[in-house]
C-alpha positions as CSV (number, residue, x, y, z in Angstrom):
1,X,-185.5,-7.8,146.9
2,X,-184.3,-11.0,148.8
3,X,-186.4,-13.4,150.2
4,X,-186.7,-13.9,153.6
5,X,-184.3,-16.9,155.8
6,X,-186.1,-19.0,157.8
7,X,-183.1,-19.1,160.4
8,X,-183.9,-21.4,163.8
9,X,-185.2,-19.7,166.8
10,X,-186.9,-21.2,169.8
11,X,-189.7,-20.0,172.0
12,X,-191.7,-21.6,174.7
13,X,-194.3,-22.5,172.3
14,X,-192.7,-23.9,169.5
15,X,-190.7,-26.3,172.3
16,X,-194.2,-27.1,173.7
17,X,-195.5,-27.6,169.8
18,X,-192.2,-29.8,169.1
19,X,-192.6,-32.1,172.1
20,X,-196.5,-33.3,171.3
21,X,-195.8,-33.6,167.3
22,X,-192.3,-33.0,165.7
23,X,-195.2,-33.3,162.2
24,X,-196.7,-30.9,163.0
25,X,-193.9,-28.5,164.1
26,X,-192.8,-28.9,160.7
27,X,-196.3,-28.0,158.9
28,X,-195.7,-25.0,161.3
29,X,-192.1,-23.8,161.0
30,X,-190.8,-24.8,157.6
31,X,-193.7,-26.3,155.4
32,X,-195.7,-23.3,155.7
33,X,-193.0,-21.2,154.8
34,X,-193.0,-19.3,152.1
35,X,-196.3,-19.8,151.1
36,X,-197.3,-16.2,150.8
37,X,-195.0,-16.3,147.1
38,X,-196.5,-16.1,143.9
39,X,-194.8,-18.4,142.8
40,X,-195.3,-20.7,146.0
41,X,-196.6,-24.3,145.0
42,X,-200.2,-25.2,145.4
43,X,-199.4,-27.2,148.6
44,X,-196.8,-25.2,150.3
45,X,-199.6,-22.3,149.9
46,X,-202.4,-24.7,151.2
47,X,-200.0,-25.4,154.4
48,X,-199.5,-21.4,154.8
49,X,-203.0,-20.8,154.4
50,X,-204.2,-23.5,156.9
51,X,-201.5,-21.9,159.6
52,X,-203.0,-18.9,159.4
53,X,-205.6,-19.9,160.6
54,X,-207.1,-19.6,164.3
55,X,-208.8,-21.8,166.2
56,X,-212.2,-20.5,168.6
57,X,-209.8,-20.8,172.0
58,X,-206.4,-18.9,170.4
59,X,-208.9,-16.6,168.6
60,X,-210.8,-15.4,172.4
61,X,-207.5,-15.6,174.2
62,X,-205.4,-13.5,171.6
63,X,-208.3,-10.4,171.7
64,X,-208.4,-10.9,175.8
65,X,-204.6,-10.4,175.4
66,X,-204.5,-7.5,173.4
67,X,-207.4,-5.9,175.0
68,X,-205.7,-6.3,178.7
69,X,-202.8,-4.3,177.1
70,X,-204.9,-1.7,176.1
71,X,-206.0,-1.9,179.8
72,X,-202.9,-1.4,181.5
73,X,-201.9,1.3,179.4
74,X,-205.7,3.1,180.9
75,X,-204.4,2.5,184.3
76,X,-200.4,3.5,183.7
77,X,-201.9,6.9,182.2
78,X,-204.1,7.2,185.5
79,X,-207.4,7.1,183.9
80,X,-210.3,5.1,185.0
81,X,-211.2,1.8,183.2
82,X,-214.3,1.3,181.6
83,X,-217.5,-0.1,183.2
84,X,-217.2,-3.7,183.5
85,X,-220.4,-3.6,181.0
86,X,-218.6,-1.4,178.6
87,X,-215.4,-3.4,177.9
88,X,-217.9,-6.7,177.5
89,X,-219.8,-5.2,174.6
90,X,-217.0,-3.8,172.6
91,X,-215.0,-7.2,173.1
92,X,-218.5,-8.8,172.3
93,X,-218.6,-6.7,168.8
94,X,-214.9,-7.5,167.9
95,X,-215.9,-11.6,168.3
96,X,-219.4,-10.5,166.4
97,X,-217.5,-9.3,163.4
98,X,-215.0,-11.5,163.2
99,X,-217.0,-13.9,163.4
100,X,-219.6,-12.9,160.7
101,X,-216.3,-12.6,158.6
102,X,-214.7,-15.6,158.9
103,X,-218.2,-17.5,158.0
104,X,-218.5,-15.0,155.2
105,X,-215.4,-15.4,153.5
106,X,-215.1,-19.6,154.0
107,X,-211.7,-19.3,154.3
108,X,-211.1,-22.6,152.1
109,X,-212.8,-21.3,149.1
110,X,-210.4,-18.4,148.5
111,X,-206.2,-17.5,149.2
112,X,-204.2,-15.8,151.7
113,X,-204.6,-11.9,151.3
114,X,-203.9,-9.1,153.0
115,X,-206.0,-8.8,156.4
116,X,-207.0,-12.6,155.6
117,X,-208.7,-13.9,158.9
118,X,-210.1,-17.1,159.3
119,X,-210.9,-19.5,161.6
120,X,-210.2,-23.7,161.9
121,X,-214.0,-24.0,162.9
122,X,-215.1,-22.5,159.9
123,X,-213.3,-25.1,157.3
124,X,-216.1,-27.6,158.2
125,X,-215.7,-31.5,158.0
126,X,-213.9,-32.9,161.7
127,X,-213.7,-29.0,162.9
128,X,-217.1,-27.8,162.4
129,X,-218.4,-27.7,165.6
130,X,-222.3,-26.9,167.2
131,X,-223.6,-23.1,166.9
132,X,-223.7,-23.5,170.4
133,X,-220.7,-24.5,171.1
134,X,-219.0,-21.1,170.3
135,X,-221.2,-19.9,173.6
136,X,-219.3,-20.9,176.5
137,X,-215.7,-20.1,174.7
138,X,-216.7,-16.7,173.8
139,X,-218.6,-16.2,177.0
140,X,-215.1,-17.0,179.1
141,X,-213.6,-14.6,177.5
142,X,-216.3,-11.7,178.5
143,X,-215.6,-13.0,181.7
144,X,-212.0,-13.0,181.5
145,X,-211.6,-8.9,180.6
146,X,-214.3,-8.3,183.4
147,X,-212.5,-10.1,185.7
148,X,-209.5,-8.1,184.9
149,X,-210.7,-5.0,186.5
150,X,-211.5,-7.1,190.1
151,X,-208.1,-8.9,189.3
152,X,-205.2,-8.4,192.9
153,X,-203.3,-6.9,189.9
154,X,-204.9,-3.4,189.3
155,X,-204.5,-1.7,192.6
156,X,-200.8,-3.1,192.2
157,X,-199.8,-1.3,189.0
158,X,-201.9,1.9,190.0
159,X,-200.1,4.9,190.4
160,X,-196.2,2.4,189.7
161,X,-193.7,4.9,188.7
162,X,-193.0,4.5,184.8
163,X,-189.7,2.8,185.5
164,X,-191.1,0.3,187.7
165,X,-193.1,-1.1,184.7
166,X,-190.8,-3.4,183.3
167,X,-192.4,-5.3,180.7
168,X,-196.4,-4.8,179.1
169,X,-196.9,-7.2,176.1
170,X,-196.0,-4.6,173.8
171,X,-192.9,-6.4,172.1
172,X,-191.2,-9.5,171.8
173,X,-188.1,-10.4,173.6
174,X,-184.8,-11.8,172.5
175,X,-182.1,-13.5,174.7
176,X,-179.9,-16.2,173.1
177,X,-179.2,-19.4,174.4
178,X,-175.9,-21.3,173.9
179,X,-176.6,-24.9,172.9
180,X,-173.1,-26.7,171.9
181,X,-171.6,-24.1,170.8
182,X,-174.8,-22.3,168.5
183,X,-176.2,-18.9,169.8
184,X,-179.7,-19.7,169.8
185,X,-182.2,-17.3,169.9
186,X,-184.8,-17.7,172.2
187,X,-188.1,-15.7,171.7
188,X,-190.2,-14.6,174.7
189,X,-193.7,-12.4,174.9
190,X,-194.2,-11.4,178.9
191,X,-197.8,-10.0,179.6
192,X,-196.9,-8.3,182.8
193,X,-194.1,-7.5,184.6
194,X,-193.6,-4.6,187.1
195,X,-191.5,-3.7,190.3
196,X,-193.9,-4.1,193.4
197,X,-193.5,-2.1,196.4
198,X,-192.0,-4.2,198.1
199,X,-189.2,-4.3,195.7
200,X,-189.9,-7.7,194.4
201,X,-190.2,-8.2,190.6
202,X,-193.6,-9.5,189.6
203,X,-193.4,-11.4,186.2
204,X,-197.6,-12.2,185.4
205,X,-199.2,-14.3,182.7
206,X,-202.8,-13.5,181.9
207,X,-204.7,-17.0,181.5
208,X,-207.9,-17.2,179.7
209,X,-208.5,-20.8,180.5
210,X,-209.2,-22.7,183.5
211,X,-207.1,-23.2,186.4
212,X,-205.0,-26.1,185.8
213,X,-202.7,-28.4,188.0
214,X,-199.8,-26.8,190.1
215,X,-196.2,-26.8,187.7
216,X,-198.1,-26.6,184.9
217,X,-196.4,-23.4,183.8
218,X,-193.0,-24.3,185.3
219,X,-191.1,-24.0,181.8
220,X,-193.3,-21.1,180.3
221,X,-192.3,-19.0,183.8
222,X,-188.4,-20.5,184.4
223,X,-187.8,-19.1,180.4
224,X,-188.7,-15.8,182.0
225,X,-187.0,-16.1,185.3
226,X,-184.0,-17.1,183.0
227,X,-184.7,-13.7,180.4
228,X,-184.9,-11.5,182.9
229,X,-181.6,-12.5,185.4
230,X,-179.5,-12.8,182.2
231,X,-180.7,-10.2,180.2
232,X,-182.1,-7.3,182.8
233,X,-179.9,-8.0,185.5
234,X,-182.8,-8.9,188.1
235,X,-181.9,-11.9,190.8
236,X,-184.1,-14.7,190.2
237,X,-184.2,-14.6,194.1
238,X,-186.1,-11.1,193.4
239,X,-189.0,-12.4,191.0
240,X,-192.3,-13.9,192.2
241,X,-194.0,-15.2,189.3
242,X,-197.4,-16.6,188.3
243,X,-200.5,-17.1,186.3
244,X,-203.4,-14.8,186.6
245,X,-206.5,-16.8,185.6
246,X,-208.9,-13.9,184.9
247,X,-212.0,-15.5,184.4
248,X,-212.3,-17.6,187.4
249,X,-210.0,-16.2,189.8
250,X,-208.5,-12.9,189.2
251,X,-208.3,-11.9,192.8
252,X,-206.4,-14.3,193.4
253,X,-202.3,-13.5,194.0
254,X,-200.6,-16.8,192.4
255,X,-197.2,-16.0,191.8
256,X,-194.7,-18.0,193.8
257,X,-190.6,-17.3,193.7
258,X,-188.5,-20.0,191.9
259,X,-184.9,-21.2,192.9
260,X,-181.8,-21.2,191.0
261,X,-181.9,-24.9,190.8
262,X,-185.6,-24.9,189.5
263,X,-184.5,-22.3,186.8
264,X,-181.1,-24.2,185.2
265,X,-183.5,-27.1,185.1
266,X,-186.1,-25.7,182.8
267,X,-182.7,-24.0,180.7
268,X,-181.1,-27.6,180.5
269,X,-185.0,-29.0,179.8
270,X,-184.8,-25.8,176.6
271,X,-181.6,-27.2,175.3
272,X,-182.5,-30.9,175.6
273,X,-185.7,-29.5,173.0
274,X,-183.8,-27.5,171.0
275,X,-180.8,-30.7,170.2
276,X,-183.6,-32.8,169.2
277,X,-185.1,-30.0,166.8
278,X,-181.8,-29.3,165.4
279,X,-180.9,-33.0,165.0
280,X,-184.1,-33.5,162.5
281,X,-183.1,-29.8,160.6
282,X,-180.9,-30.4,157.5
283,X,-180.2,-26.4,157.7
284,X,-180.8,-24.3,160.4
285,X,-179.5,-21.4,159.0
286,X,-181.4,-21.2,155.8
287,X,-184.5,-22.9,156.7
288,X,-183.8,-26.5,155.4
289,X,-185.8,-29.2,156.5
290,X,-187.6,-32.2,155.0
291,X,-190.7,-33.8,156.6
292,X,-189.5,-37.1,156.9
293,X,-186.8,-36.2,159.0
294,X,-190.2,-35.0,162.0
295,X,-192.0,-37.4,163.5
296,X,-195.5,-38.2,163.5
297,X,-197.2,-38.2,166.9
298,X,-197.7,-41.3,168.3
299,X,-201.5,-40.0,170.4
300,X,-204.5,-39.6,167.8
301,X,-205.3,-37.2,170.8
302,X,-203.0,-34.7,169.4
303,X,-204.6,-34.6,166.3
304,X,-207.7,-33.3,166.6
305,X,-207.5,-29.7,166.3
306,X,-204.6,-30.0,163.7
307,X,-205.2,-28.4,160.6
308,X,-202.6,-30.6,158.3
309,X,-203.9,-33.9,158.6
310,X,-204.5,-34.1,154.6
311,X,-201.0,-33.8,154.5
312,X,-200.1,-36.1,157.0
313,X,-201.1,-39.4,155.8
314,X,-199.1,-41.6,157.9
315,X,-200.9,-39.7,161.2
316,X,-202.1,-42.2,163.9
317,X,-205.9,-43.4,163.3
């Protein structure tokens, strides 16, 4: 069988990983890969390990996620949700036993395996963090599903003919990007999207976190605004988009319309990213890249939660 090819690809993550350490974009893209081989060396298999793992704030957000799917699937079939109550203890039990699990296994003391799960916090030393820390992440989170079902959303998608549901989390999307000359793919995830009755285009993005400053998600929504002219045929002059921040403000209706201008600029912004990835990639069509050639972060701020710093020696102090 042949091995897989790491071939490039963007996304709005990895640009946003790229841009605060090139390092560590590495660590994540190419010096973790392959580590899943047998016959991977012990460090490339330490790097793949380490990237598997989650930290306490992608851990909540990625169950919230899935579990909001779930929930809009409920309300597309036309059944009721569950009680507030309800969905807050079963999300509860899934942290509960996870949890218990990851602290079981210590995910540093044994390898990658099938249905491995483990999280940063767990791997002790600089990311071992108070018992009672875990409270108030974990506790957002219970907050966030609940305040799904009081979110301005719900009565929006309720009763929405099937066509009119345009996009639900349930795959990634693919548009490609030309940058000088290279079809680039360009990976996107959309959480919600949906025709409104008023015939605008809604494109959502469910937000665990606290409300943060106005253009914050400017690039993350202008990627989609871009995705779904050139790829679904829908004027960006038809799309209000927005983030929904479910566990402080669900009821609140965020989503604002972007121009043409406002959307070339995050494209151009894309392309800018992507040249200076390409320019430190030996290979970019089988995967080549050497460390060296990536940056190390110049903010010891942007260290902190990274799980490579043993392998990053010249890492600001």
């Amino acid at each position: 069988m042949s091995r897989l090819v790491n071939a490039f690809s963007y996304s709005h993550s990895r640009g946003e990983l790229f841009r605060s350490c090139p390092r560590r974009y590495w660590f994540v893209r190419y010096g973790s890969w392959g580590g899943w081989e047998r016959d991977a060396d012990p460090e490339t298999r330490e790097i793949y390990r380490l990237n598997k793992l989650s930290n306490r704030y992608l851990w909540t957000g990625h169950h919230v996620h899935e579990a909001v799917r779930l929930l809009v699937e409920t309300v597309r079939e036309g059944r009721p949700l569950p009680p507030p109550e309800t969905l807050r203890e079963e999300l509860l039990a899934v942290f509960r036993r996870e949890f218990a699990h990851s602290r079981k296994d210590r995910s540093g003391l044994n390898p990658v395996r099938k249905g491995f799960f483990g999280l940063l916090e767990h791997e002790g030393g600089a990311f071992a963090i108070d018992d009672a820390e875990w409270k108030p992440t974990v506790e957002r989170a219970l907050s966030a599903i609940e305040g799904f079902s009081r979110s301005w959303v719900l009565p929006e998608i309720a009763g929405l003919p099937p066509g009119d549901l345009l996009d639900r989390d349930t795959e990634l999307r693919t548009a490609l990007l030309s940058v000088d000359g290279r079809a680039v793919p360009v990976h996107l995830k959309i959480d919600l999207a949906f025709r409104s009755r008023s015939g605008d285009v809604c494109v959502l993005d469910w937000k665990t976190g606290r409300p943060g400053k106005a253009g914050d998600h400017d690039r993350q929504l202008g990627l989609y605004a871009w995705y779904f002219e050139g790829e679904r045929g829908i004027p960006v002059e038809s799309l209000r988009l927005g983030p929904v921040y479910l566990a402080y403000r669900p009821d609140r209706r965020e989503t604002v319309t972007v121009s043409r201008e406002e959307v070339e600029k995050v494209v151009e912004e894309a392309r800018a990213t992507i040249r200076e990835i390409l320019s430190c990639v030996d290979d970019p069509d089988r995967g080549v890249a050497r460390k060296e050639r990536f940056p190390v972060t110049l903010r010891p701020f942007d260290c902190r939660d990274c799980p490579f710093t043993r392998f990053c020696p010249d890492r600001p102090r």
